[in-house]
N, C-alpha and C positions, 0 to 999 in steps of 0.2 A: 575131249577133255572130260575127265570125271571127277567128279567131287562128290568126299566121303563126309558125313554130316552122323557125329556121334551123339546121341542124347541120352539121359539120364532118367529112369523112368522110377517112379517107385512103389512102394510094396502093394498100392491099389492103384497101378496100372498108371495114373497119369502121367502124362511125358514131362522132361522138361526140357528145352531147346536151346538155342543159341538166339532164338527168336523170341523167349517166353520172358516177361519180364518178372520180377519175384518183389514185389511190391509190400513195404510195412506201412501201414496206417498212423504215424505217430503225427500228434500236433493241427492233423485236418489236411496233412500233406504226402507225396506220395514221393519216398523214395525209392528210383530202380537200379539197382542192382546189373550191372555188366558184364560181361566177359572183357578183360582189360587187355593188350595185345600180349602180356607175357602167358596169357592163357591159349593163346592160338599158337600152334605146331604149324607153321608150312614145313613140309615136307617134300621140293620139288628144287632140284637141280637147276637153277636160274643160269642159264648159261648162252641168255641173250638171246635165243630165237624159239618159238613154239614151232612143234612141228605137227601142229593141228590134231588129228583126232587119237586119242593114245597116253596125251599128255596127263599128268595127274595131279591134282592138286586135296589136299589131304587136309582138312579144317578139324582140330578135333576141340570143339567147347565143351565146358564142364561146370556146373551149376555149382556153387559152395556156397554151405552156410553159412549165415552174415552174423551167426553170435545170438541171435534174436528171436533162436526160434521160441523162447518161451511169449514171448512180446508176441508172436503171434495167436499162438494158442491159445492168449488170453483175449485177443480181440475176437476171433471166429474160426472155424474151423470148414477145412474144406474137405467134401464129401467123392465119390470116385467118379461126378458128374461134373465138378469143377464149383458147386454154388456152395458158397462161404453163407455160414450162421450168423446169426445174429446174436449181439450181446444179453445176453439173460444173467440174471443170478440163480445158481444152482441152486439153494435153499430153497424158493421160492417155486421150484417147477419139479414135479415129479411124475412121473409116466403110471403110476397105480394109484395116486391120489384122487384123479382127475376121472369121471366117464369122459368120452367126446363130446357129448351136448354140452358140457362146462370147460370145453378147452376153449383159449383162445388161440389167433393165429401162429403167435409164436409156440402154443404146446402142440399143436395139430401141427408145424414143421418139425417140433424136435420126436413127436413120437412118429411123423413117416421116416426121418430119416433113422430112429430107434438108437437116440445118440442113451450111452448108459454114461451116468455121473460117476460111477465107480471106476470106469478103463480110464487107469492113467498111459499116456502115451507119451507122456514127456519125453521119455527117451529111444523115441520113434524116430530112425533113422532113414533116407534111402539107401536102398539097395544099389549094388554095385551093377545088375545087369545093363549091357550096354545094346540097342538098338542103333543099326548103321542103316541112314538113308542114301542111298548111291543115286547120285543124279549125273548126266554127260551133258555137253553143248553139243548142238548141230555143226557140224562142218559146213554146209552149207549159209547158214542164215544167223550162223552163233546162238541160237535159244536153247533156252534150258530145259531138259527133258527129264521126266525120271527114270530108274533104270529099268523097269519091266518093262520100257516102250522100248517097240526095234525100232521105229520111222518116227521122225519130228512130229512132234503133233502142231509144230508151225504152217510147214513148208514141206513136211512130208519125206525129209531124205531121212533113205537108209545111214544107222548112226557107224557102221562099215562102209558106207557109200566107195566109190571106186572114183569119184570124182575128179578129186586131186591125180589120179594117173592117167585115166581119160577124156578127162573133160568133163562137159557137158553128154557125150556120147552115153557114157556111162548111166546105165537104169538107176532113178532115183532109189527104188524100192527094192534095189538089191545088192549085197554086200558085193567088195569088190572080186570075192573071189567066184562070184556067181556071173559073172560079168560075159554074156554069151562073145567072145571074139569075131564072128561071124556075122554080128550084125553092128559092126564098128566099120566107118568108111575105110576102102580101100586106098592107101596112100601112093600115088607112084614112086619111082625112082628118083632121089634125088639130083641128083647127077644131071638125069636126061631132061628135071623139070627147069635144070637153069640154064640148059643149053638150047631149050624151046625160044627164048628172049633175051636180046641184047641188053645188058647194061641200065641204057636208059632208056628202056622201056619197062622196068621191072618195076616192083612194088617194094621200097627198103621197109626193114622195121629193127627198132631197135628196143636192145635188153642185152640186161647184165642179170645175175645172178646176184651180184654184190650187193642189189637192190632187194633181197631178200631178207639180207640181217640188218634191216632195220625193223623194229618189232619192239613192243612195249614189253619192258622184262620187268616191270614192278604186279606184283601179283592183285590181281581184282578179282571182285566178284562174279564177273561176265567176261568174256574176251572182248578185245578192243576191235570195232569193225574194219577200220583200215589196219588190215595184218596181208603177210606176207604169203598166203594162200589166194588171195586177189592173183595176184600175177603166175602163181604155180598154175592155178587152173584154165586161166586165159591158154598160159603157153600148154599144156600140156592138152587143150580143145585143138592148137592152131596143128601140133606134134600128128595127133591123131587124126586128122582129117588130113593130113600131109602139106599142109598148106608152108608152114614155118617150123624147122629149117624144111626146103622143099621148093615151092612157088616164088618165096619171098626170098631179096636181098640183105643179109643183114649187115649192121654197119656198126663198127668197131665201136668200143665205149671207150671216151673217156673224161676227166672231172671237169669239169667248167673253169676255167682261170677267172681269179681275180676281179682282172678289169673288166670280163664280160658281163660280170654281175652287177659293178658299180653302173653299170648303163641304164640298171634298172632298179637297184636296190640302194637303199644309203649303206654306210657305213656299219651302224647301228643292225639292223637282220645280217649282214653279212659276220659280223662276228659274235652274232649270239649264235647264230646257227656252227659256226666254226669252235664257238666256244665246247659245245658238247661233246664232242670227240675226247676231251680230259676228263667224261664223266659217266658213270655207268649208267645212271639213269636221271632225267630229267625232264619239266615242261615249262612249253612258252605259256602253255592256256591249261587248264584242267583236263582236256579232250588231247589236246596235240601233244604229244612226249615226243622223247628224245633219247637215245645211246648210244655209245661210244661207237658207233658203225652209221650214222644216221647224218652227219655232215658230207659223207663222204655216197651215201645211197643219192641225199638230193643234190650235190655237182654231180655227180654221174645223169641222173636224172635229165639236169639242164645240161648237160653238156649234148648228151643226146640227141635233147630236142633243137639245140643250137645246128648240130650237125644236117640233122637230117630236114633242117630249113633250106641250108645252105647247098646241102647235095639236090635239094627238089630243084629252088629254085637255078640256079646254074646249070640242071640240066641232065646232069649226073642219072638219075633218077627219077622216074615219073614221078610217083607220090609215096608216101609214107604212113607207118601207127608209129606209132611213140608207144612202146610198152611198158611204162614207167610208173615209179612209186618212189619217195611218197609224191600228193597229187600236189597241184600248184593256186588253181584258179583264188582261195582264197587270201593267201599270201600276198602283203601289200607291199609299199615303198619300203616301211621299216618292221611293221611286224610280220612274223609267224604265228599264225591261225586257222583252226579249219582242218587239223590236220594236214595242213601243207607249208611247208619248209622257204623256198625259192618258187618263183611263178613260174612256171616252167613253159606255158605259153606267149606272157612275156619276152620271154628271152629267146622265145624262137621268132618272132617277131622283131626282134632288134637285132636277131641276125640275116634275118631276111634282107631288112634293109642295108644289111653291112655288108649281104653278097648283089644290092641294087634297085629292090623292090622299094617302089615310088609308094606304093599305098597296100594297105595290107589289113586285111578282112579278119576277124575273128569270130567266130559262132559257137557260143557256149549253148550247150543243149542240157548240161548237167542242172537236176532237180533243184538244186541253189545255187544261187546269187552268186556271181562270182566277183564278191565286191573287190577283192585284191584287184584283179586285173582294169575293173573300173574305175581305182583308183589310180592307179599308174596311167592309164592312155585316155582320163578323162578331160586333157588338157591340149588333148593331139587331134588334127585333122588328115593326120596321114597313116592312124590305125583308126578301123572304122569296128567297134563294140557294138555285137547283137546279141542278146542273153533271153535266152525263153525258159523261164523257173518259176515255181511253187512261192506263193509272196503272201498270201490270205492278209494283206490292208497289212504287213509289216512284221506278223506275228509268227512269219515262218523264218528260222534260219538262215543268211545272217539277220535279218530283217529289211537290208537293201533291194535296193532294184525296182523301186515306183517307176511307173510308166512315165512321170515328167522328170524324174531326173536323166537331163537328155547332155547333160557337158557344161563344158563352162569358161569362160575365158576365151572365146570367139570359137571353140568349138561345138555348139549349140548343132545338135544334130545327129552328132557322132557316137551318142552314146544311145544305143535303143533297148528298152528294157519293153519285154513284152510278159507282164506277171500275172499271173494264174493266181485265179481267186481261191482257188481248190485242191485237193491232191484228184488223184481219180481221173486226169489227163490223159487224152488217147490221142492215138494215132490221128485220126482226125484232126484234131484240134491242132496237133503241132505241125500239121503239112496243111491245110489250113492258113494258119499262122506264117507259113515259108509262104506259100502262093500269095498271100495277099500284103505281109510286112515284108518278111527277110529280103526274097526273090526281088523284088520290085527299086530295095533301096542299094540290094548288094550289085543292083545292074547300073544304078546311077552312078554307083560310088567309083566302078569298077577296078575292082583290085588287080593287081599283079600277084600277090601271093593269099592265099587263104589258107587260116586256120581253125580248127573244132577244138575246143573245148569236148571232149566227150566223157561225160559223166553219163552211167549207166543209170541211175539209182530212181530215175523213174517209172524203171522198171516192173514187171511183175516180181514180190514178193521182197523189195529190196525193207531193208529193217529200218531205213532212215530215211527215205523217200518215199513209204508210206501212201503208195499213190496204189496200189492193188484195192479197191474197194471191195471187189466179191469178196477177199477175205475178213476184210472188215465186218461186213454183212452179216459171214457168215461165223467171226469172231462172236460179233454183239448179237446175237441170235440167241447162241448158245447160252448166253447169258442169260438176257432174256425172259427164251422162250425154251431154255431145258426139256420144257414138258413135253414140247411140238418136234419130234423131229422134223416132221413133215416142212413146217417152214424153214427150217435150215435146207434141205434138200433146194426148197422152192427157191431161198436165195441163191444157191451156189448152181442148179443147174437148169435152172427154169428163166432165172430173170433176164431178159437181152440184154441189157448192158452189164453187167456183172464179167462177162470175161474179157471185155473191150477197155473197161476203163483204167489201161496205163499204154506206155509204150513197148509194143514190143520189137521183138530183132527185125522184123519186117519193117515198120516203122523206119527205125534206125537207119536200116541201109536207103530207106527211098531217100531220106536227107543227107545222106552220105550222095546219093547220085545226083540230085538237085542241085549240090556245093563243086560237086568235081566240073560242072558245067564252067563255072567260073575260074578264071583265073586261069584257060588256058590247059586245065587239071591239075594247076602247081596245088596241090592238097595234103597238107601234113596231118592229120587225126592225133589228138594228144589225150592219155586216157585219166580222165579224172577221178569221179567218185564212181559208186557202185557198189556194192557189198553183198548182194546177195552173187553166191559163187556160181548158180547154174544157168542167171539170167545176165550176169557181167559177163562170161563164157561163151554166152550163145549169140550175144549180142556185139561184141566184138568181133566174133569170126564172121558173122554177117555182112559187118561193117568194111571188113577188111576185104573179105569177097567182091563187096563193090570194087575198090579199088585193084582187085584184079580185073575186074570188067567182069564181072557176072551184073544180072539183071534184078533186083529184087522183085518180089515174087507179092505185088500188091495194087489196087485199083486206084490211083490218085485221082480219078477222075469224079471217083464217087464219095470222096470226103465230107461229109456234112459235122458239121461243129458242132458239140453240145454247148445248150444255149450259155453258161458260163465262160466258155471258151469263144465265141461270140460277142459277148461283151467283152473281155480283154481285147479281143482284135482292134475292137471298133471305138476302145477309150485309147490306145493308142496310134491310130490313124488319124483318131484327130488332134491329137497331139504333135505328133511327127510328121503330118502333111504340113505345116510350121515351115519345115523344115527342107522337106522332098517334097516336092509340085505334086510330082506324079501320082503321089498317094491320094491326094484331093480326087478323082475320080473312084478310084477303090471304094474310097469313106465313102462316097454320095452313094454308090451302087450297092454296095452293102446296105447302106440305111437303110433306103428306099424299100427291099427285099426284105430285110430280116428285120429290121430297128421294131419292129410292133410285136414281134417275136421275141425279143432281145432282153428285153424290159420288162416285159408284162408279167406280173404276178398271178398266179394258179391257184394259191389258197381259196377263191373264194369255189373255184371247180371243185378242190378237194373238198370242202364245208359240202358242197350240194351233192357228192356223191355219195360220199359216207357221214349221213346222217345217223340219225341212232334207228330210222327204220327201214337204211338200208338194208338187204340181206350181207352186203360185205361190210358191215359196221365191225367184227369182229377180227378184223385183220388193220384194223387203226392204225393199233402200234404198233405194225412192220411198217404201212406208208409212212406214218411221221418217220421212223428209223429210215427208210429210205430217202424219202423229204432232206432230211437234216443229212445223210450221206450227200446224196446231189448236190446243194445247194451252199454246206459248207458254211453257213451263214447263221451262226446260233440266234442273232436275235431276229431275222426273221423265222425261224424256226419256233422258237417262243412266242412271240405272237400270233404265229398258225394255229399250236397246241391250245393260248387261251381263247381263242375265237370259237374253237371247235370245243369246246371242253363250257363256255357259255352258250353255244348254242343247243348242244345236248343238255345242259340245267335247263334251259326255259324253256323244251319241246314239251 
């Protein structure tokens, strides 16, 4: 998407903007001056779907005079620097009257800037020349770039990326039409891949295309992150690698009836979401929109996921993805939030038990809270809720999901929330987390059917899940330390934890294989959040791969926890040993090993290593910056800074 940004510049060069405000001094008060909406041209064919990079949107602002310029002139005057003058009386100041030893500061300003009493400019106009700033969003990651730059200065795709045709396959750093074919997987036949395996032994997954035109058609500043290039790129990674159509069965679309939704939804979301269909554009929440194609995206959606519960479970078919949008997990009894519509894992859970399933497992992995679905089955001892997401004490998105809010109403138990004090999450941490919570309660519970939640967006590079820390690093470096490339490099490719701290597709599938274990392999995978396209891409076809029976390609044996992820494990085992016996060992065993670990505070290490007569005193403030990345914890992070900042005053 490109966007044209016209400004007004005038006859001594300074700009004026859509951003600049044109401010008059009258009374001690500042009025600004706006561009009002009838000053703004959109210029773009709103015709309900974006179709990602190409798109244009055409902003053209224009500065006009407020009637006032003499009101200005007479208060100061602005020079081709931007520093306005100070009030003087002409009479009173003369540029030959004065040597410099007898000027004061106001004559020593008006003779540098060599202002003459004589040039009247009153009818000093700007010029008409017009400066155009062209800027695109990334296809990949939606950031805004300017137009000299070929690759994101985000996330580094090519702004022609080839993405959306071949996936993730496709080189970041090269247009699509550089795109070498030869070094893109070799697909077999499809034909002969579905005559390799019966029926129900196959992998279904299901998608519509219809699920495409649903798409925010009111025009913003930014693209919206849940857009319909999610799911283009999934499918068109699964296309290229041959997997889907190919390997996988897929399985007919169609809308969700009715009654099926009253099983889970009230009255109330079922017809505000229905309502939108009479309407071109609309939102439940400032985030979540709606258009006339978008009632009909999320029953398709659920209807899917309904289906491909009932074909798991009955037999039909080994296991399943859902390749669905929009996503569900935040979506409650009666609202729509979260950008999601209908709970779509919900309601594959209450079809499960409609085609028999006595007890049924749900494992949300996505980066937030998926308070919708905890509200609905927080009341149930016959769905068991396990959620491992981004919480930092409430402050992260929705802001649910404390480790004791555990159920209620004699289901005390059933709801396990395992929250992360931090973004910056890795693989460890969350298998980890499976080995010593999930695993342990999802064998006591023992389900008959299981479902994922799978939200990518904890991803490396995801725009909303924020959990990639090396770029963080190597963000606030930049800032910083400008001067130093040197430590920019040292964060991004020196530091050992820098490229570890999120989840990657490795990750992903070893908890895809850990889950299929249960339930017999009755495994339906439902896709939620995600947003960045090349790590949602890579990490679904991973995931999917489990489910064909490939192997992920990673050491579980060697998981060790970053000390943050440690202590959530270990404030939730004691919590939910409450609950599950079994975990009462885990807790003790844990403690005993790691609890002196767990806990302990480093600041006084950091104080005694980088004193001020350390030789590495002068790399301070990258540990604090790394400090406050780890730890995630500003006011311990604050108290580090004044400890060390008073013990350097009194050396």
């Amino acid at each position: 998407m490109i966007l044209v940004q016209k400004c007004v510049t005038n006859s001594e060069g300074n700009e004026i903007s859509e951003s600049s405000k044109m401010s008059n001094l009258t009374g001690g008060k500042t009025e600004t001056n706006l561009p009002n909406q009838s000053e703004v041209v959109l210029c773009q064919d709103l015709n309900g779907r974006l179709d990602g990079v190409g798109s244009a949107v055409v902003c053209d602002y224009t500065c006009h005079n407020d009637g006032q310029s003499g009101e200005v002139s007479q208060l100061g005057t602005r020079d081709s620097d931007g520093i306005s003058g100070l009030n003087a009386d002409p009479a009173a100041i003369t540029k030959s009257a004065k040597h410099e030893s007898d000027m004061t500061l106001e004559d020593m300003y008006n003779a540098r800037y060599n202002f003459d009493e004589d040039d009247d400019d009153s009818d000093w106009e700007p010029s008409e020349k017009q400066i155009e700033v062209l800027k695109w969003f990334c296809v990949n990651c939606t950031m805004i770039n300017v137009e000299d730059v070929g690759n994101c200065e985000v996330c580094g795709e090519h702004r022609e990326s080839g993405i959306l045709r071949h996936g993730f396959f496709a080189s970041p750093y090269l247009p699509v039409e550089d795109v070498n074919q030869d070094e893109l997987p070799v697909t077999e036949d499809s034909e002969d891949s579905c005559k390799q395996s019966s029926l129900s032994s196959s992998t279904a997954v299901g998608f519509d295309e219809r699920m495409l035109l649903h798409t925010e058609v009111v025009l913003k500043s930014h693209p919206h992150p849940e857009r319909p290039d999610r799911l283009r790129t999934i499918a068109a990674s699964l296309a290229t690698a041959g997997i889907f159509p190919g390997k996988c069965h897929p399985i007919p679309a169609r809308e969700i009836t009715r009654e099926e939704l009253q099983m889970i939804h009230s009255e109330e979301n079922i017809e505000a979401v229905d309502n939108t269909k009479r309407m071109h554009a609309s939102y439940f929440t400032p985030d979540t929109y709606a258009n006339e194609y978008s009632a009909c995206a999320a029953r398709l959606a659920a209807g899917l996921c309904a289906d491909l519960a009932s074909a798991i479970y009955s037999g039909c078919v080994k296991n399943g993805f859902a390749l669905v949008r929009p996503p569900g997990h935040h979506a409650g009894v009666k609202q729509a939030m979260g950008f999601c519509l209908h709970n779509n894992a919900a309601i594959a859970a209450s079809a499960a038990q409609a085609a028999g399933a006595k007890r049924v497992l749900i494992v949300d992995w996505d980066v937030h809270h998926g308070n919708g679905t905890q509200e609905i089955f927080e009341r149930s001892k016959s769905v068991l809720y396990i959620s491992l997401h981004r919480h930092e004490g409430g402050r992260f998105y929705p802001g649910t999901g404390a480790a004791d809010e555990v159920g209620s109403m004699g289901a005390e138990g059933y709801c396990v929330n395992i929250p992360w004090s931090r973004g910056g999450v890795s693989d460890n941490d969350y298998i980890f987390a499976f080995e010593q919570v999930v695993l342990p309660i999802a064998l006591d519970f023992n389900p008959d059917f299981t479902i994922i939640s799978a939200g990518f967006d904890a991803a490396r590079g995801d725009p909303l899940g924020c959990c990639d820390v090396r770029i963080f690093l190597v963000s606030t470096s930049l800032i910083m330390y400008s001067f130093l490339p040197l430590i920019c490099c040292l964060c991004y490719f020196v530091l050992p934890f820098g490229s570890s701290l999120q989840v990657t597709p490795a990750g992903y599938a070893s908890m895809t294989q850990m889950l299929s274990a249960l339930s017999g392999g009755k495994l339906l995978v439902i896709l939620e959040g995600g947003y960045n396209l090349r790590s949602i891409s890579s990490s679904a076809t991973a995931v999917i791969k489990v489910l064909l029976g490939e192997s992920p390609v990673i050491d579980i044996d060697k998981a060790v926890p970053s000390k943050a992820g440690l202590r959530s494990v270990l404030d939730v085992l004691k919590i939910q040993m409450n609950f599950w016996p079994t975990l009462e060992a885990n807790f003790t065993k844990l403690h005993s090993q790691w609890g002196s670990y767990a806990f302990q505070d480093t600041s006084e290490f950091l104080e005694f290593s980088l004193g001020s007569n350390s030789p590495y005193f002068i790399f301070l403030p990258l540990v604090l910056m790394i400090r406050l990345v780890l730890s995630f914890n500003l006011v311990d992070f604050l108290k580090l800074v004044l400890s060390i900042r008073v013990n350097y005053l009194t050396m």
